[in-house]
N, C-alpha and C positions, 0 to 999 in steps of 0.2 A: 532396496529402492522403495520409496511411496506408493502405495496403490493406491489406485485414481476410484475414487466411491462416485458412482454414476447415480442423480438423482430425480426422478419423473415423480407425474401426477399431479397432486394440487400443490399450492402451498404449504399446507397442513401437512399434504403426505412429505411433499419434499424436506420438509425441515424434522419432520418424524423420522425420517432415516439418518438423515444427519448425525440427528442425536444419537439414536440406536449401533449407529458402524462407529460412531467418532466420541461415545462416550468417553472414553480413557483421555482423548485428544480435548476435550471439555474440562473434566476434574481437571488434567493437568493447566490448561488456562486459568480455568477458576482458582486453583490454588496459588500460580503466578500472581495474579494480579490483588488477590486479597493481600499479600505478603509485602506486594508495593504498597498500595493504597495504605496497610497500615503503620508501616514502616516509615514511609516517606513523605505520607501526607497526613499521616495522623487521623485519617479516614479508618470507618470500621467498614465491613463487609455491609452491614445493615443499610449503614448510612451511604453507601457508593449506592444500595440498591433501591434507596429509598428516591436519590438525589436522578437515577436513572427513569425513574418515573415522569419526570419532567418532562421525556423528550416523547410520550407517546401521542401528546396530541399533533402534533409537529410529523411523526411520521404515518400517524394516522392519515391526516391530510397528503403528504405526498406520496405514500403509497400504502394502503394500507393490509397489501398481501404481504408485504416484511414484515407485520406484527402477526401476522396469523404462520409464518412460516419461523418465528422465533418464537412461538406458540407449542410447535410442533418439536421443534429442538430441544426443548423444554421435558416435554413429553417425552421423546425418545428417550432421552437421557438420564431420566427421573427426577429432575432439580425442577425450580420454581424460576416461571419467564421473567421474575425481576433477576434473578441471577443473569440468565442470555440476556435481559436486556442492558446490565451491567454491565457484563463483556463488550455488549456493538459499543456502547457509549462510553467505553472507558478512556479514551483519547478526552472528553471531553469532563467527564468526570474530575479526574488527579495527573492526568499526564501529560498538562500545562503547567502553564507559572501561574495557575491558580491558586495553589496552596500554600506548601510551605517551602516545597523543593523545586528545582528548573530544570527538567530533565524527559527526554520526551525519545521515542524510534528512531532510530538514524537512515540511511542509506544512501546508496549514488545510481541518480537513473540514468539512460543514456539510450538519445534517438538518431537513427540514419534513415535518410532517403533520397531521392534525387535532387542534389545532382552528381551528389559524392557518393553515390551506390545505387542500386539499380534496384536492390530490393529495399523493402521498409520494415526495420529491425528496430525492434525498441528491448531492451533489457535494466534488471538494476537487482543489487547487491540487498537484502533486507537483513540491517543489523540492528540487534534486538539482544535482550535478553536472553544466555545460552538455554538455558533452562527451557525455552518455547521451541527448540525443536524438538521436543519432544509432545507438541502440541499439533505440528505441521498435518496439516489436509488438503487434498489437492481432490475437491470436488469438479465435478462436470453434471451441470443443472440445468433441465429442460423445462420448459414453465411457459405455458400456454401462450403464444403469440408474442412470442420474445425470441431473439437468438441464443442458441446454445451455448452456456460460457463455463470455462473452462479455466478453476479459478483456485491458487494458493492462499491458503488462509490459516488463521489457527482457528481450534477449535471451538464452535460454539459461535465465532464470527462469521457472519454471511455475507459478508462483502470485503475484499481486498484485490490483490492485482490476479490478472488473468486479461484473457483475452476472449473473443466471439466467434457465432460462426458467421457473420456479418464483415468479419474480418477486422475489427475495430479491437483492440489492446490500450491497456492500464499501466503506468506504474504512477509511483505513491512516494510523497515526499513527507514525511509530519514538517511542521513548522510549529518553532514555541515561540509562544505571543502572551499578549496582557489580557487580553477582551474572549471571549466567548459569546453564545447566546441560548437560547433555547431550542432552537431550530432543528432540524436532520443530524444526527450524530454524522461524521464525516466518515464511519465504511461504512454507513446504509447510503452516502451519498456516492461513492463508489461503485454499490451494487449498481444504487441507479444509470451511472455510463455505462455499465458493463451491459447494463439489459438493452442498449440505446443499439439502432440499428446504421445510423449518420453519427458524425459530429456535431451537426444543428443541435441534432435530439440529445446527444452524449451536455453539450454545454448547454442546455435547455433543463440537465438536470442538476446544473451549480449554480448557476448565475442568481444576483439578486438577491445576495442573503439568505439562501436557501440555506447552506451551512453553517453550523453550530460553531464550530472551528475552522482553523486556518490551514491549507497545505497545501502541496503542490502536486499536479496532477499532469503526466504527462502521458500524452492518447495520439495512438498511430491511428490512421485508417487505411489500408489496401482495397481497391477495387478490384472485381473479378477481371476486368483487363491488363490488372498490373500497375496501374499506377496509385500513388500511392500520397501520403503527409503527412506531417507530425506539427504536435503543438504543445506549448507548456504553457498551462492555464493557474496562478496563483489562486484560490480560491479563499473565501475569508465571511465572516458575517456581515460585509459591507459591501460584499459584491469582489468579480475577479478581475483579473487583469493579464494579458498574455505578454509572456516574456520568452526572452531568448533572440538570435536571430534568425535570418530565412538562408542561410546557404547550404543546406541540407545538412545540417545536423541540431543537440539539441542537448544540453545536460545542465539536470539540478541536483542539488542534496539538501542542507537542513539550515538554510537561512533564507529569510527574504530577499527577492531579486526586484519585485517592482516597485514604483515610487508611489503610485497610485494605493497600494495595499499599507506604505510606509506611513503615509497618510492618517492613518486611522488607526493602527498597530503597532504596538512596542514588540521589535525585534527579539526577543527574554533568552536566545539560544545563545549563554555565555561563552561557548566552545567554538561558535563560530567563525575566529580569524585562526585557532589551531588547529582545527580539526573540520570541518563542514566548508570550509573557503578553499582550503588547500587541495579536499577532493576533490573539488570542483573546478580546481586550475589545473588537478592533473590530470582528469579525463580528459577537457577539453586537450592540450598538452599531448596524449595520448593520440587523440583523433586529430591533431595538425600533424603528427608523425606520418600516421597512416597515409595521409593525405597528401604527404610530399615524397613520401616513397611511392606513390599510387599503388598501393596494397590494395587488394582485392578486399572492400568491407561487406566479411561475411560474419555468420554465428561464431566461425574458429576466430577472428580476429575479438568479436567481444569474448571469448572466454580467457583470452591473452587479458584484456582489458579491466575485465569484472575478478580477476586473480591477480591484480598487481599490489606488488606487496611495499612499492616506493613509500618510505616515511612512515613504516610501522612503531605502534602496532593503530594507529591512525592516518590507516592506508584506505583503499577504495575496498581492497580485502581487508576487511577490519578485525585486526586482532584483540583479544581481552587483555587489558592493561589492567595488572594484580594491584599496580600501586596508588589506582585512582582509586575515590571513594566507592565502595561497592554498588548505590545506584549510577554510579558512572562507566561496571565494567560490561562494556557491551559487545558483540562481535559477529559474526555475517553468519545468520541462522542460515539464509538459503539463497540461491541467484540464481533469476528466470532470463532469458531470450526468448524473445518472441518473434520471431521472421514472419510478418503479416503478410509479404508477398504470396510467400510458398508456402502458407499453415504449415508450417514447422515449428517446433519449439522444445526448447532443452531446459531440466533442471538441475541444480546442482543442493543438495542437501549439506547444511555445515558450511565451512569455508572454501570455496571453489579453489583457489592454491592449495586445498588438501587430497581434495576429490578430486569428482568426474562429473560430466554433464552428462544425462541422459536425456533418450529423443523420448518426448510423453506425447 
């Protein structure tokens, strides 16, 4: 199982240990993604690190303890911060339909809370590249007058899904589009909900073009009395739009849902009525089951749901199809639960139909 690297101090210090425990967790990133970039986008290592420079004044301005704590990762690790800054920004980089290839993260996220359960559970599937589990980190980072978050990522990245001690959780949809911008790479924009102690604050740090790229963001909040919300916020260079409906529940994967985002954005995710649509009908699908059997929705019911293997090997558990293009063979690096109610949460390393969830 993963060990959880606990990280205090400054920025500096905190992203100095990062590097130092997660070094190997790093190389292995770094070498993933040069091997895309050059492969599939005809990008050289240099030139991803050159093109990541773009986005420092942009996060200077919105916060500028992420540069000093990708600063520090740098350091730990012994590499050069255009490298880490190559890694935050690599979504934005080559892993749009910016270049030459259309081809981007996949997964399926999936929100409950009242009035169809009692607790507020958000989880989702991260299929990826097999090769980046062996990059997987599951930091837990304290950082002066912020909530303590508690966060799965690959190496070298300081921002992806996790949750708070504020009680506020993440998950994370990529979205492939035409347009980009200069702006916040989209997981330092991540980090930034993560450190948020409200929803106000969590969507105070997307909205308005704040983001470089487009994705889908979907954020529980639990109060210490137990009650509880969810929301899926489209995010984009042109500003967000919240989708989904209100009768307590909530699931996206890897197409555009709102009209307002459709507006200003080409759709570019080609797989989307085979594969990314079909998730999307079956979770939901999954959760009207539950729902008319009035099944208890708990953790165990999403481990049922985040392991279904219906329409393989472009299932919710996503298997690696040998016979796709190789930048198309992708499959479920790892699947988090997050029970915001009751600070619980379970992960599952690899493909959850193989494994096991454990409580972290």
């Amino acid at each position: 199982m993963i060990e959880k690297i606990i990280l205090t101090g400054t920025s500096k210090e905190i992203g100095e240990k990062h590097g130092r425990l997660g070094k190997n967790q790093i190389i292995q990133s770094l070498e993933t993604y040069e091997k895309l970039f050059r492969d599939y986008q005809f990008i050289s290592w240099n030139e991803a690190r050159e093109m990541a420079l773009h986005y420092v004044k942009a996060i200077e301005k919105y916060d500028d303890q992420l540069l000093e704590e990708m600063e520090g990762v740098a350091k730990g690790a012994g590499v050069d911060v255009e490298d880490i800054l190559a890694l935050n920004a690599r979504t934005e980089i080559a892993l749009g339909s910016y270049g030459n290839r259309q081809f981007t993260d996949g997964c399926t996220a999936i929100a409950t809370t009242s009035p169809i359960s009692h607790d507020t559970i958000i989880g989702q599937n991260w299929d990826w590249k097999g090769a980046q589990t062996k990059s997987l980190l599951l930091l837990e980072v304290h950082r002066k007058n912020k909530p303590i978050i508690t966060m799965m990522t690959e190496g070298g990245i300081i921002g992806k899904i996790g949750y708070n001690s504020a009680g506020l959780g993440l998950c994370f949809n990529a979205l492939l589009t035409d347009r980009k911008s200069n702006e916040v790479p989209i997981h330092l924009a991540l980090r930034g909900v993560l450190n948020s102690f409200t929803l106000s604050e969590a969507i105070s740090k997307i909205k308005d073009g704040q983001t470089a790229a487009s994705a889908s963001l979907l954020i529980g909040k639990s109060e210490e009395d137990g009650s509880g919300m969810v929301i899926n916020v489209e995010v984009s260079p042109f500003g967000i739009d919240y989708v989904g409906g209100d009768k307590g529940f909530l699931v996206h994967t890897n197409h555009i849902m709102s009209p307002v985002i459709k507006k200003h954005l080409l759709d570019m995710n080609e797989y989307r009525f085979e594969d990314s649509m079909l998730r999307y009908k079956r979770a939901q699908q999954l959760i009207n089951i539950a729902i008319e059997k009035n099944e208890k929705i708990d953790h165990e019911v999403y481990k049922k749901w985040l392991s279904d293997t219906f329409n393989a090997p472009n299932s919710i558990n996503h298997l690696c199809n040998p016979h796709a293009e190789e930048h198309r063979q992708m499959e479920t690096v790892f699947s988090i639960i997050m029970n915001l109610t009751k600070r619980k949460t379970f992960l599952s390393i690899g493909k959850p139909a193989d494994g096991q969830f454990i409580e972290i």
